[in-house]
C-alpha positions as CSV (number, residue, x, y, z in Angstrom):
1,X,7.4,14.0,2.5
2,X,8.7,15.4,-0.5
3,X,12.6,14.9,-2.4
4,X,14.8,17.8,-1.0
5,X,16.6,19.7,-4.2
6,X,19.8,20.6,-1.6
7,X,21.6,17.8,-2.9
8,X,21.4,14.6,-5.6
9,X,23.1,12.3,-2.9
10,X,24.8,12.4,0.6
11,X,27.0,10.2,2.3
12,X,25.1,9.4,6.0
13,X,27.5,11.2,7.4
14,X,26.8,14.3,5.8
15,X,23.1,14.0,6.1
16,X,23.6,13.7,9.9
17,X,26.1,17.0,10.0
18,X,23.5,18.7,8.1
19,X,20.6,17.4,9.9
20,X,21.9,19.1,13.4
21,X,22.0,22.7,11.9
22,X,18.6,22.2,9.6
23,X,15.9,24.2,10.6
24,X,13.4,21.2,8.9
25,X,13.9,17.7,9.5
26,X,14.7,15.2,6.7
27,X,14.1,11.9,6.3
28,X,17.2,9.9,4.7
29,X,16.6,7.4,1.9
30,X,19.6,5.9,0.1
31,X,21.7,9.3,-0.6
32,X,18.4,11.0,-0.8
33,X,16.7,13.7,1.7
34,X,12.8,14.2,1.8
35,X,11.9,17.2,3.8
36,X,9.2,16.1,6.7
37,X,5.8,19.0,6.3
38,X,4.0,19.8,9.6
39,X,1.7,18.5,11.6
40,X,-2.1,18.9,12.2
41,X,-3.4,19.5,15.6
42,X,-4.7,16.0,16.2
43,X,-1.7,14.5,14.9
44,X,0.1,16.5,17.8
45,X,-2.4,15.6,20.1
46,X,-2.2,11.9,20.0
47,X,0.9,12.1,19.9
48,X,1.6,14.0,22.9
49,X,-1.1,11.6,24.7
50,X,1.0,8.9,23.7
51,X,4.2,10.5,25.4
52,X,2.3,11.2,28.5
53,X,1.2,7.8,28.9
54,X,4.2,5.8,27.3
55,X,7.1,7.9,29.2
56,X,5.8,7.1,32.9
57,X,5.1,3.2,32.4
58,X,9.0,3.0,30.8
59,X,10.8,4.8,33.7
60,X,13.1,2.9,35.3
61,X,12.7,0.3,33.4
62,X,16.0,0.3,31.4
63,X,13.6,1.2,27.9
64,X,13.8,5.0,26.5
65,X,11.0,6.4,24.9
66,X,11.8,9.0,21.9
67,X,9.6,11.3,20.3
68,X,9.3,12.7,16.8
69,X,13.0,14.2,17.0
70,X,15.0,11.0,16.9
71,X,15.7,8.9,13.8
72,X,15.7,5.3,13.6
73,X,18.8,4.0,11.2
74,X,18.3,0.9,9.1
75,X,21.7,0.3,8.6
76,X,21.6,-2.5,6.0
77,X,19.4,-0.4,3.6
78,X,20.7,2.7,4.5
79,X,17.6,4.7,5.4
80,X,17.2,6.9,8.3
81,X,13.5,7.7,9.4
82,X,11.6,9.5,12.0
83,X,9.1,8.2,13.7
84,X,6.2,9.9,15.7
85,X,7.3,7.6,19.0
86,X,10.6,4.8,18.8
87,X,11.2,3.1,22.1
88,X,14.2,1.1,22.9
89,X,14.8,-1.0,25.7
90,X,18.3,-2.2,24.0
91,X,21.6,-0.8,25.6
92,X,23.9,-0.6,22.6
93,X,21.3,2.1,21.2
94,X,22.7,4.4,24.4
95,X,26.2,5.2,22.8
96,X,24.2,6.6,19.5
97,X,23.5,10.1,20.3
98,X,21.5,11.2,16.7
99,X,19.7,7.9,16.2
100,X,18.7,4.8,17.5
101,X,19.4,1.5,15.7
102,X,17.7,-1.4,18.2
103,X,14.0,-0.1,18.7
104,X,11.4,-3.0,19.9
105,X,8.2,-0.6,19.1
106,X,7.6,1.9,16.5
107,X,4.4,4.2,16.6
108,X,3.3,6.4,13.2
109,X,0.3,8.8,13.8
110,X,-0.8,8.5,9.9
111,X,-1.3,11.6,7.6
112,X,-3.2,11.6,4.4
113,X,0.0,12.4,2.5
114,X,2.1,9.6,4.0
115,X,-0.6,6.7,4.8
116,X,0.2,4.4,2.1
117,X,4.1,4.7,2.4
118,X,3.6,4.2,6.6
119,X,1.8,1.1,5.8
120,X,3.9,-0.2,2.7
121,X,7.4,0.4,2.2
122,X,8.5,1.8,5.7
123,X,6.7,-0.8,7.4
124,X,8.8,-3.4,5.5
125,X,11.9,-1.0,5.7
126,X,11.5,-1.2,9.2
127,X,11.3,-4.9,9.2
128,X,15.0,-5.0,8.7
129,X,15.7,-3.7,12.4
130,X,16.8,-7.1,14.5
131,X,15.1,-5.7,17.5
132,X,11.6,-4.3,15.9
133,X,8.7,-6.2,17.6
134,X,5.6,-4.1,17.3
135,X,4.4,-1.4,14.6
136,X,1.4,0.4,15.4
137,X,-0.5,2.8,13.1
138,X,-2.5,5.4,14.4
139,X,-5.6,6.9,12.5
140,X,-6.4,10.9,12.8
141,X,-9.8,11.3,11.3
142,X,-11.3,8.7,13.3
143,X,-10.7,6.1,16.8
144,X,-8.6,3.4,15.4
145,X,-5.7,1.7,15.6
146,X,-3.6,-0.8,13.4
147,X,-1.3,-3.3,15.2
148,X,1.3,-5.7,13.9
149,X,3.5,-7.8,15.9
150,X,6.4,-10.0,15.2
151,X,5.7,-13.3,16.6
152,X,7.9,-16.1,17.5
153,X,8.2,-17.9,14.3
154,X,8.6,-13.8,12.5
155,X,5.4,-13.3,11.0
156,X,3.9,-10.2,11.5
157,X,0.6,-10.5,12.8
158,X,-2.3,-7.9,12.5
159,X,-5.4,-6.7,15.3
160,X,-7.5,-3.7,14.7
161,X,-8.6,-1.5,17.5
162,X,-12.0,0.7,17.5
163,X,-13.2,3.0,19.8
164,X,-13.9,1.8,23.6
165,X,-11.0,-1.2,22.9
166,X,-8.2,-1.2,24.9
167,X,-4.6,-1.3,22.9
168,X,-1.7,-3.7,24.7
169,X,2.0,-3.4,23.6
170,X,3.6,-6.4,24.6
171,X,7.3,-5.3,24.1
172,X,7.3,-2.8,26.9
173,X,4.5,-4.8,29.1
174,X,1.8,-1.6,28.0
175,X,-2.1,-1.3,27.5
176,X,-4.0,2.0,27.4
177,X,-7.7,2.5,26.1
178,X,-8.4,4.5,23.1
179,X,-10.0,6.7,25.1
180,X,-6.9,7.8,26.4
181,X,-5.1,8.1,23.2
182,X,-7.7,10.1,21.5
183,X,-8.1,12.6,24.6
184,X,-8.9,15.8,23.6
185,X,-8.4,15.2,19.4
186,X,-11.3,16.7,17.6
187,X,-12.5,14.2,14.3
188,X,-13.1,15.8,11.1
189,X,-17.1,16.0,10.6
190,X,-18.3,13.1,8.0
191,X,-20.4,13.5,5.2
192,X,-24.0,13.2,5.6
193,X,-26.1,13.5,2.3
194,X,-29.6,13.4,4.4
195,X,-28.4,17.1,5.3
196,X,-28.3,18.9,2.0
């Protein structure tokens, strides 16, 4: 994610005018845009699992599952972000057609460039959303998964998943085995030095 040079601050109301017609997407921080670089295969990959999986257990269900295209707005801190999957199961979110305000889970497939701010400061930034119950942080180099739920007194608690675990989101009643989200995603080869 890098600053955009279009503009040194837009109104949220400009930023979503321009976002229809832009050919990247931005992400919206305070007056400033950060244009969003691509993504590698396996980031695609789990992602896409993810959908697959995700999109048939919600149906019917009253819940909506977005993908990478739709921005969650944190109104309060006036931020708007896109993440890799944002389900809502909140009605109000229905009359919002460019963004979603009342998401219960938020998934980020991480990328070396934006790791550290997935796990810091948009992880708290996403705190402010009334509705957020689950965050869930997806590694591409190797099978694991970081979870952090919002319990009943607010406190975010943390589980890691490895390979041959089985994940379980709570806010839309889901489990899945890693197996399943790492279908078909190809890990980078580690270093060994007993091979030089």
């Amino acid at each position: 994610m890098t600053l955009s040079q279009f503009h040194p601050y837009l109104s949220p109301e400009a930023y979503l005018e321009a976002e229809k017609s832009s050919l990247n997407k931005h992400e919206y921080i305070q007056g400033q845009i950060y244009a969003m670089s691509g993504a590698s295969d396996a980031h695609v990959t789990i992602t896409t699992n993810l959908i697959a999986l995700l999109r048939n257990h919600v149906r019917g269900t009253g819940c909506r599952l977005y993908a990478t295209d739709m921005k969650a707005r944190i109104e309060s801190l006036n931020i708007f972000y896109y993440p890799d999957i944002l389900v809502t199961c909140d009605q109000r979110d229905i009359k919002f057609e460019y963004f979603k305000r009342y998401p219960c889970l938020i998934i980020e497939v991480l990328s070396p460039s934006t790791e550290a701010f997935d796990r810091g400061d948009k992880f708290i930034d996403y705190q402010e959303l009334e509705t957020f119950e689950e965050y869930v942080l997806i590694s591409q180099t190797r099978q694991r998964v970081d979870y952090f739920r919002r319990n009943a007194e607010g406190r975010w608690v943390f589980s890691s998943y490895k390979a041959n675990q089985e994940l379980q989101l709570t806010s839309v009643n889901f489990a899945c085995s890693l197996a399943d989200i790492y279908e078909d995603v190809s890990f980078p080869e580690t270093f060994n030095p007993t091979s030089l």
